[in-house]
C-alpha positions in Angstrom: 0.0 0.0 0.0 1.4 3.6 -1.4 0.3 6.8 0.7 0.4 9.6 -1.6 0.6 12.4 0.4 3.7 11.4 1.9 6.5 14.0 2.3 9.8 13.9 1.1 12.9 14.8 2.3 13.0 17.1 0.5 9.9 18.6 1.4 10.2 18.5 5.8 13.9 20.0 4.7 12.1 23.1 2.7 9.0 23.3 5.4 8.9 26.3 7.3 5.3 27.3 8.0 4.6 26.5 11.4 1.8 23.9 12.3 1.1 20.3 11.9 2.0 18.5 8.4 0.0 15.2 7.6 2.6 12.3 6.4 0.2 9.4 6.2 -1.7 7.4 8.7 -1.6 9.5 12.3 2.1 10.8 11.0 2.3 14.7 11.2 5.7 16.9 11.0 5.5 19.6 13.6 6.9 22.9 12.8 7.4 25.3 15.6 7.3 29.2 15.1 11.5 28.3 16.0 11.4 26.6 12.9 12.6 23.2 14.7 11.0 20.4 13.7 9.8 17.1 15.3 7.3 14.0 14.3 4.6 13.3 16.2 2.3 10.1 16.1 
């Protein structure tokens, strides 16, 4: 099973907007106003 909306490298490199990011099944990329960055499940 493929999850499109996935995020690349590329992409949680290039992420600055602060909030939570969906990766994919209860997977988000948290982006603080800092710009530091952390996964949460």
């Amino acid at each position: 099973m493929q999850d499109s909306n996935k995020l690349s490298a590329i992409a949680v490199r290039k992420l600055a907007k602060p909030g939570k990011h969906p990766d994919g099944r209860n997977l988000y990329l948290q982006v603080a106003e800092s710009g530091a960055k952390s996964w949460l499940f």
